[in-house]
C-alpha positions in Angstrom: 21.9 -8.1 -9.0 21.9 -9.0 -12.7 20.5 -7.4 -15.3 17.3 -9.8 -15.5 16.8 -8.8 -11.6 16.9 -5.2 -12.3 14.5 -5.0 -15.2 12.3 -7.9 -12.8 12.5 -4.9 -9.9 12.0 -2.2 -12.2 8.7 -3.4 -13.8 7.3 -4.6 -10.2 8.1 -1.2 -8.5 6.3 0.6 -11.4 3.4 -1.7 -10.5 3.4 -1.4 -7.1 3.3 2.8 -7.3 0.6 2.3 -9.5 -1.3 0.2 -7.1 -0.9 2.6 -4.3 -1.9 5.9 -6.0 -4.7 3.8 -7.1 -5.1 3.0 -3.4 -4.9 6.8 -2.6 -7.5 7.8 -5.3 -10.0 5.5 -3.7 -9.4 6.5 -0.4 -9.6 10.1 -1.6 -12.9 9.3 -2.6 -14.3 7.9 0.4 -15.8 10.8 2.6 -18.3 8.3 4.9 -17.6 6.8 7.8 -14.6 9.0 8.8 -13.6 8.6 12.6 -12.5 12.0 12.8 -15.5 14.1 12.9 -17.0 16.8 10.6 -14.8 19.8 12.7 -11.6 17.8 11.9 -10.9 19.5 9.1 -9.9 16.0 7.2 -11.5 15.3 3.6 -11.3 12.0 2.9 -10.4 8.4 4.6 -7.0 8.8 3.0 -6.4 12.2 5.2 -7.2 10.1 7.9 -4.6 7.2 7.3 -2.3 9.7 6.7 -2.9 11.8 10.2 -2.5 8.1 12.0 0.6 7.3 9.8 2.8 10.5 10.3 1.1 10.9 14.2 -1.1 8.9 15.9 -2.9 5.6 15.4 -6.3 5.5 16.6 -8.3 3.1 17.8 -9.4 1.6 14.7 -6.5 1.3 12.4 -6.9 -2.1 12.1 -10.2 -1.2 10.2 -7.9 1.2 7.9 -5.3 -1.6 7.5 -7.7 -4.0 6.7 -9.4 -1.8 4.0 -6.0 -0.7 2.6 -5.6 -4.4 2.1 -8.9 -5.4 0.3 -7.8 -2.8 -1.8 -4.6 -4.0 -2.6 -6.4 -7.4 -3.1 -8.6 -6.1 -5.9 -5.8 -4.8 -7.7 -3.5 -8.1 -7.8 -6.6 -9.7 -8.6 -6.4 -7.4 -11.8 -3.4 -8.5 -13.1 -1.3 -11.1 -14.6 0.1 -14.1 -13.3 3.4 -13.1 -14.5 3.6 -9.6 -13.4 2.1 -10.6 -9.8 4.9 -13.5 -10.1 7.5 -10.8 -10.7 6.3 -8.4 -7.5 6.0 -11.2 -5.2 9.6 -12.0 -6.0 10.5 -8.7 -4.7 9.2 -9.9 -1.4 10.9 -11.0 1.4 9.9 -14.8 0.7 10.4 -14.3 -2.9 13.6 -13.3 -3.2 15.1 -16.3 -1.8 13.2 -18.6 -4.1 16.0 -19.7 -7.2 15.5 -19.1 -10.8 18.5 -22.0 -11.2 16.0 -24.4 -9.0 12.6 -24.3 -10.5 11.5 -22.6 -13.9 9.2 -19.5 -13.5 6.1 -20.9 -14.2 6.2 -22.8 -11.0 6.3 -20.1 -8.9 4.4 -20.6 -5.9 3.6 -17.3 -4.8 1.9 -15.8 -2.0 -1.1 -13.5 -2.3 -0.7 -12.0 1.4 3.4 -11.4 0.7 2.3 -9.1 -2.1 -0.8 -7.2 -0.5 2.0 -6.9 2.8 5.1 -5.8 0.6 2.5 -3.5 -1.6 0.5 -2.0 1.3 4.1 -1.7 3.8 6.7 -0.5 1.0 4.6 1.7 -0.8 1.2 2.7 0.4 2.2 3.6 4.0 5.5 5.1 3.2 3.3 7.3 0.5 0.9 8.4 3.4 3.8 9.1 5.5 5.1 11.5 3.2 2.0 13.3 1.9 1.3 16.2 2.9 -1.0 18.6 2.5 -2.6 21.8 5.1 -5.6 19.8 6.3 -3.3 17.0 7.5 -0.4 19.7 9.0 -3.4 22.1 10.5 -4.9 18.2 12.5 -1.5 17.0 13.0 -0.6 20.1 14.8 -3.8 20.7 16.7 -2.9 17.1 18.0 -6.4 16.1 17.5 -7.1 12.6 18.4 -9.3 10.2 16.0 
């Protein structure tokens, strides 16, 4: 990896952590429509991805996934064509495509190989490693959502 690759990684990975704590702080915020029930002991929808990350997935993850991912969406949406050029190339499609080949503006880049690379590399592995006692106490109950 050259020095232009590092500094490409560097600024995309600082992007990408920013996207997923935003993606945390909006979960935080959303208190309706938790599966989990009000004697859970869970806050927020983000206590919930994080129970069915680090245990159990329930039934409807793939409403959880699919709302992690309109997040993610908005977010790439808010930024610029270069810096969502320069996290795409971080993806697995993107880092075979050649600067030698084509010049960076014709980057061809996929909207759905960001939201996966963002919402696999950083979101999950962030729920998977938060922790805090109303996650342990639900965890170790083995409550089911």
């Amino acid at each position: 990896m050259d020095d232009r690759d590092r500094i490409i990684a560097w600024i995309s990975e600082r992007e990408c952590k920013r996207i997923a704590r935003r993606v945390l702080r909006d979960l935080q915020g959303i208190t309706q429509g938790m599966q989990s029930g009000d004697d859970s002991g869970l806050a927020n929808l983000w206590d919930e991805v994080c129970v069915q990350v680090q245990g159990q997935e329930s039934g409807m993850w793939d409403y959880y996934v699919e709302m992690m991912r309109e997040m993610v969406e908005q977010q790439i949406r808010l930024l610029s064509v270069e810096l969502t050029k320069a996290i795409w190339l971080q993806t697995d499609n993107g880092s075979h495509w050649d600067f030698d080949e084509d010049e960076p503006a014709d980057i061809d880049y996929s909207e759905d190989d960001i939201v996966d690379y963002i919402l696999n590399e950083f979101v999950l592995k962030l729920a998977a490693d938060w922790k805090n006692q109303r996650i342990e106490k639900f965890i170790a109950r083995d409550y089911e959502l």
